[in-house]
Z-matrix of the N, CA and C atoms (Angstrom, degrees):
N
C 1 1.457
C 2 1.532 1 108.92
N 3 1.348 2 123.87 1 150.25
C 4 1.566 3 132.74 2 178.37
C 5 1.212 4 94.46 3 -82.19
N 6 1.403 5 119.05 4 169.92
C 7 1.381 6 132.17 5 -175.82
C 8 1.969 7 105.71 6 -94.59
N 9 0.933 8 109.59 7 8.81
C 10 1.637 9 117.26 8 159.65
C 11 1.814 10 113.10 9 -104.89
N 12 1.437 11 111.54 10 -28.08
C 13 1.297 12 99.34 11 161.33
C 14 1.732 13 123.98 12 -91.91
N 15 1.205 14 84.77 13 -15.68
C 16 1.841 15 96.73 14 162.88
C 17 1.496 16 115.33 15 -57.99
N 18 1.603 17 117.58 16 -51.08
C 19 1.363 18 122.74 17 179.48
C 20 1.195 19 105.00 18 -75.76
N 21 1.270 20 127.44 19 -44.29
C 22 1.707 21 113.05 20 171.59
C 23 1.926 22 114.87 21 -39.61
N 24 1.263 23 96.52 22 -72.45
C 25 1.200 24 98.16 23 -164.99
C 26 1.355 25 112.61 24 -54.47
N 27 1.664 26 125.86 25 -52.87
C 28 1.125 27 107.45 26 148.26
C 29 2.130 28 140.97 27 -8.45
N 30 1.008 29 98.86 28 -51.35
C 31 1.166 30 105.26 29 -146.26
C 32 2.095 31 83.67 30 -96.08
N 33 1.263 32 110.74 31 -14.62
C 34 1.586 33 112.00 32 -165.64
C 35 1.895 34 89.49 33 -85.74
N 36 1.276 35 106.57 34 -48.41
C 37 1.988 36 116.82 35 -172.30
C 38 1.652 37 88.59 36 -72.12
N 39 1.403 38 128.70 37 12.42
C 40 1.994 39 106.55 38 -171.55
C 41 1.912 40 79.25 39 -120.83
N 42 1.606 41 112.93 40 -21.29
C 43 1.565 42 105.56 41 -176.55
C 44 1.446 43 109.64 42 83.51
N 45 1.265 44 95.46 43 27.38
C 46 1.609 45 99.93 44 161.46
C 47 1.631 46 115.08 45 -98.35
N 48 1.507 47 102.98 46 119.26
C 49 1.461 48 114.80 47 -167.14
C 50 1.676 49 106.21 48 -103.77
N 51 1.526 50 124.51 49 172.09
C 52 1.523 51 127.55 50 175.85
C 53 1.181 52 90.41 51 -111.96
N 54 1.643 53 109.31 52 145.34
C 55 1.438 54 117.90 53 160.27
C 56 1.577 55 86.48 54 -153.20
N 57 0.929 56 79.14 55 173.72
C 58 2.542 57 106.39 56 -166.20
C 59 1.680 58 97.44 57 1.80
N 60 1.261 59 111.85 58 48.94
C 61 1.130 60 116.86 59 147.43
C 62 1.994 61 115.52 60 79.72
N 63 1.533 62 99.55 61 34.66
C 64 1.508 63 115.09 62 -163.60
C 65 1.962 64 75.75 63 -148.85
N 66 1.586 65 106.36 64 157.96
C 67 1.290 66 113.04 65 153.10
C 68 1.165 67 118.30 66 -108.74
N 69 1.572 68 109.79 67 161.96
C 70 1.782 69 118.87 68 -165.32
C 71 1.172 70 99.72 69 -115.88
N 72 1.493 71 107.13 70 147.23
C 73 1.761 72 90.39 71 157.70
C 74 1.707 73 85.48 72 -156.34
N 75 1.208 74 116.38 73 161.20
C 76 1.521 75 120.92 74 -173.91
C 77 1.890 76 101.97 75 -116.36
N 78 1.320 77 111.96 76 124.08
C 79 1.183 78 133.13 77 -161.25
C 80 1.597 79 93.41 78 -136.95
N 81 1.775 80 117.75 79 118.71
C 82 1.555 81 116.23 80 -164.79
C 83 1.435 82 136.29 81 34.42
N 84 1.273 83 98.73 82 49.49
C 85 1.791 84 98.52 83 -171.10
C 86 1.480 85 114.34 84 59.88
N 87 1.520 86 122.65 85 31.23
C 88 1.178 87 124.29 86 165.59
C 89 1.693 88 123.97 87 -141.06
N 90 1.138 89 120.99 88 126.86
C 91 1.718 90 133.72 89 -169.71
C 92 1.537 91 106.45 90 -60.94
N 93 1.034 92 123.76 91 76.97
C 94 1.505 93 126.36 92 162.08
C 95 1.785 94 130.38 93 -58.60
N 96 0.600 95 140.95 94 99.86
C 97 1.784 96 134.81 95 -177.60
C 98 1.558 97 113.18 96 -99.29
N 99 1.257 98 110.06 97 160.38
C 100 1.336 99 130.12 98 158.31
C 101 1.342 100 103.87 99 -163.48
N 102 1.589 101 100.25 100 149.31
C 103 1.459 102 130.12 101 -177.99
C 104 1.804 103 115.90 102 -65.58
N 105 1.090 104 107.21 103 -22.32
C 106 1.698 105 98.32 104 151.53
C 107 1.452 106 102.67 105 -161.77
N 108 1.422 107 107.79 106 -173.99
C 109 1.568 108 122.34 107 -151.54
C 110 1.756 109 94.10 108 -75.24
N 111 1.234 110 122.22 109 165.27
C 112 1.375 111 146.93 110 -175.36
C 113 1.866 112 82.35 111 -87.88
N 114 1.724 113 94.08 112 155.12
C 115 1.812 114 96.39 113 164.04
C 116 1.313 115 107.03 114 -110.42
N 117 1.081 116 105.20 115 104.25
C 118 1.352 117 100.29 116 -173.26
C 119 1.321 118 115.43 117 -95.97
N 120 1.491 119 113.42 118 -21.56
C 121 1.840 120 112.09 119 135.22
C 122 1.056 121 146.77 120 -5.59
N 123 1.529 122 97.57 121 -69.34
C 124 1.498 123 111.14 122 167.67
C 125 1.612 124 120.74 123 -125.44
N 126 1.665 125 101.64 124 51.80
C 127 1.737 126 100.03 125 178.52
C 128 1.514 127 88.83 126 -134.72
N 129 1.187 128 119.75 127 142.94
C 130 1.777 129 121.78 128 170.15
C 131 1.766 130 80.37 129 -91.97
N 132 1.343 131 135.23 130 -65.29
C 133 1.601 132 103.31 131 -162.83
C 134 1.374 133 139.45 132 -56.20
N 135 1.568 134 113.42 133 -11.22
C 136 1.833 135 141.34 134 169.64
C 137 1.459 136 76.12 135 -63.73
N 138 1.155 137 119.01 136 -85.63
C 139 1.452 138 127.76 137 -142.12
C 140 1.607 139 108.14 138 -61.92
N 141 1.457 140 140.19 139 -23.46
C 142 0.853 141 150.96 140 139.03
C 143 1.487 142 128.71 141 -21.63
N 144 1.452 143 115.02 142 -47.27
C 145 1.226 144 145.02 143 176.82
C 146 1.909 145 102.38 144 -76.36
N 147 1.162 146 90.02 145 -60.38
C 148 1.468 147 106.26 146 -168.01
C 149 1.963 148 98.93 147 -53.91
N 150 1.137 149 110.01 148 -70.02
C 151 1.623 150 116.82 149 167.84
C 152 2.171 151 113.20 150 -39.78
N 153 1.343 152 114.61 151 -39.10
C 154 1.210 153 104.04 152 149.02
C 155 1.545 154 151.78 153 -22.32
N 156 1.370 155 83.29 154 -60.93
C 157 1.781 156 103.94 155 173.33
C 158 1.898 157 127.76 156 -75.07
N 159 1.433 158 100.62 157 -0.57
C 160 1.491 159 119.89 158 -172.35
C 161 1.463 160 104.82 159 -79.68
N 162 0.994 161 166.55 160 120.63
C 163 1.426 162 169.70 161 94.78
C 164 1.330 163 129.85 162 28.82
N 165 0.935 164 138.27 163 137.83
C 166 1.272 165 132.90 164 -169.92
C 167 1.948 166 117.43 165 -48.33
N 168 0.837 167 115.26 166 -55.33
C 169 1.423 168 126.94 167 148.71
C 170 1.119 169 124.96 168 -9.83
N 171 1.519 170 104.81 169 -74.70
C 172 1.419 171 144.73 170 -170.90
C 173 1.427 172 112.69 171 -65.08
N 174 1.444 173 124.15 172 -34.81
C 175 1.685 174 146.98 173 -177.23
C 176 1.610 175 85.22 174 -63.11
N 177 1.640 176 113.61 175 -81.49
C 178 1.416 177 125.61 176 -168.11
C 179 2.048 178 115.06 177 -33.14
N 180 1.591 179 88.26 178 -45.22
C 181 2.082 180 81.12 179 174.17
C 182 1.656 181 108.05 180 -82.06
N 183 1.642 182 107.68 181 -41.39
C 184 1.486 183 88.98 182 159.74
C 185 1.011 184 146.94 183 -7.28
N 186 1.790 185 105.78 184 -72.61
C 187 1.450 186 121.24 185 -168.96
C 188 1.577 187 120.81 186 -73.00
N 189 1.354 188 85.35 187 -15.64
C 190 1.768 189 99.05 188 176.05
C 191 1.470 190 112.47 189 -95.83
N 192 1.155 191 134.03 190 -40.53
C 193 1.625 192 130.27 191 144.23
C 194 1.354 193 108.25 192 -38.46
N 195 1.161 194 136.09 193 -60.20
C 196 1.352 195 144.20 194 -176.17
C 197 2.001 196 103.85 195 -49.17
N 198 1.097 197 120.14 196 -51.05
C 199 1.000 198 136.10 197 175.53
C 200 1.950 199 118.35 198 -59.34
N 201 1.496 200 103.76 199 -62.99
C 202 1.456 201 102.53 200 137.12
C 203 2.106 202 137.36 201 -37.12
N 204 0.674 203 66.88 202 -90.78
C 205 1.741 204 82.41 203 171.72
C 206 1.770 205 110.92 204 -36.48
N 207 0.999 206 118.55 205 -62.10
C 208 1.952 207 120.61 206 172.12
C 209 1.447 208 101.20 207 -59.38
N 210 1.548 209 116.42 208 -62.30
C 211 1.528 210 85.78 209 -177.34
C 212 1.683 211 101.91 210 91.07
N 213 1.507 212 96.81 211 23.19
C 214 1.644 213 92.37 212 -175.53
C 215 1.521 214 105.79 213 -144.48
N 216 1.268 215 105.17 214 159.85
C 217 1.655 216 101.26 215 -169.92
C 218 1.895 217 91.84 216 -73.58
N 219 1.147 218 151.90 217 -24.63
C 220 1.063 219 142.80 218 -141.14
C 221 1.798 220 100.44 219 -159.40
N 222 1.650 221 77.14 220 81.95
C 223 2.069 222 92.77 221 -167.78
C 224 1.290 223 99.10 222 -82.64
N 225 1.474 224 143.23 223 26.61
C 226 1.223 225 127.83 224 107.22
C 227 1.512 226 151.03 225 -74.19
N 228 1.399 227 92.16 226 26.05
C 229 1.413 228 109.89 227 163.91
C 230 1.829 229 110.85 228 -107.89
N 231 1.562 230 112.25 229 -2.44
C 232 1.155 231 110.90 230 162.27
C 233 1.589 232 157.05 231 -14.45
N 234 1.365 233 125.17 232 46.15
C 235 1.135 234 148.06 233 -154.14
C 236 1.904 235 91.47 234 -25.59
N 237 2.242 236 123.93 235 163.60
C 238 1.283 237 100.93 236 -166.62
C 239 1.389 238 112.28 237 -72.33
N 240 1.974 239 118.35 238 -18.74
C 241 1.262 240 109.68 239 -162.19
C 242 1.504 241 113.97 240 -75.20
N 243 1.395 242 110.36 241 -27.25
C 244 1.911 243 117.13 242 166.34
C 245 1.583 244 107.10 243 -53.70
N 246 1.296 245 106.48 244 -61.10
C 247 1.845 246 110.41 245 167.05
C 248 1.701 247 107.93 246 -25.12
N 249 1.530 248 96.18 247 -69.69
C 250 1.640 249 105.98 248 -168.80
C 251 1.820 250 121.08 249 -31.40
N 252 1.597 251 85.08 250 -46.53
C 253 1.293 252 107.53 251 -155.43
C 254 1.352 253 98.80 252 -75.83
N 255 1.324 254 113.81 253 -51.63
C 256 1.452 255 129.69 254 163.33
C 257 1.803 256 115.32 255 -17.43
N 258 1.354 257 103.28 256 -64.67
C 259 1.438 258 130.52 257 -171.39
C 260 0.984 259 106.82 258 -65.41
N 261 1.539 260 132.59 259 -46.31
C 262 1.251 261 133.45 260 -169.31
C 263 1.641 262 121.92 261 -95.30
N 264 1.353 263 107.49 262 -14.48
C 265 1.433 264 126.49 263 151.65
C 266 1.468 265 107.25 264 -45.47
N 267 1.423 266 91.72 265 -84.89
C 268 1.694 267 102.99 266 171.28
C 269 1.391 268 123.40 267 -5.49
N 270 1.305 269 107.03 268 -64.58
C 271 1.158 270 123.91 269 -168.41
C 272 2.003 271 122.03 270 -80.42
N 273 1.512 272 118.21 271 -10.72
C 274 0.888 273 123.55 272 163.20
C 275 1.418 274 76.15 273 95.03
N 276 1.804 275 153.70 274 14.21
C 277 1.596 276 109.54 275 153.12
C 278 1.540 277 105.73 276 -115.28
N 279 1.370 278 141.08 277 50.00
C 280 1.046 279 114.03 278 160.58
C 281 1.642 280 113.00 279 -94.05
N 282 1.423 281 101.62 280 159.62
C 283 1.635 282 117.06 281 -156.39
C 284 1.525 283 100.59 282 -109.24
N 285 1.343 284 136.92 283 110.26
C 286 1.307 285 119.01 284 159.70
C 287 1.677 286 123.85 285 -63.57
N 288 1.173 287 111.80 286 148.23
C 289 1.400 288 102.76 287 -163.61
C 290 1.709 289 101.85 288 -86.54
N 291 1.449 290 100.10 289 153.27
C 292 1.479 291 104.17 290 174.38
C 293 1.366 292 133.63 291 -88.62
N 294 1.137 293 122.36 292 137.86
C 295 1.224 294 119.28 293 -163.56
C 296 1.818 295 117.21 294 -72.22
């Protein structure tokens, strides 16, 4: 996946929606916006947030995608796009890209 379909999908599993041309996302019972998507590609603090919202469950395959995906003995050194990928694995939408 590119790092614009990375932030999409990201940003679709966090329930951030478009309306009049700003995105929404509801954070404590309140409508937050910004004028375009977060990179959560290439931000460890997006992705920080984003790893938040995962479930107890959800942490445990995480960490093992996470573990996959870095490619490092110590997948908390996980750069954000290994994170990304990590997260969105997890979640049943990451896309392998087509050849």
């Amino acid at each position: 996946m590119s790092d614009d379909e990375i932030n999409v999908a990201v940003a679709d599993a966090m329930g951030w929606r478009k309306e009049d041309g700003v995105y929404v996302w509801t954070a404590n019972g309140i409508d937050c916006t910004c004028d375009e998507l977060w990179g959560w590609a290439n931000d460890l603090n997006a992705m920080h947030l984003a790893e938040k919202m995962l479930s107890v469950d959800q942490i445990a395959m995480y960490f093992w995608r996470l573990c996959d995906a870095s490619k490092k003995d110590n997948p908390f050194m996980a750069i954000a796009r290994e994170r990304a990928e990590a997260f969105l694995r997890t979640l049943g939408k990451w896309e392998e890209a087509q050849p």
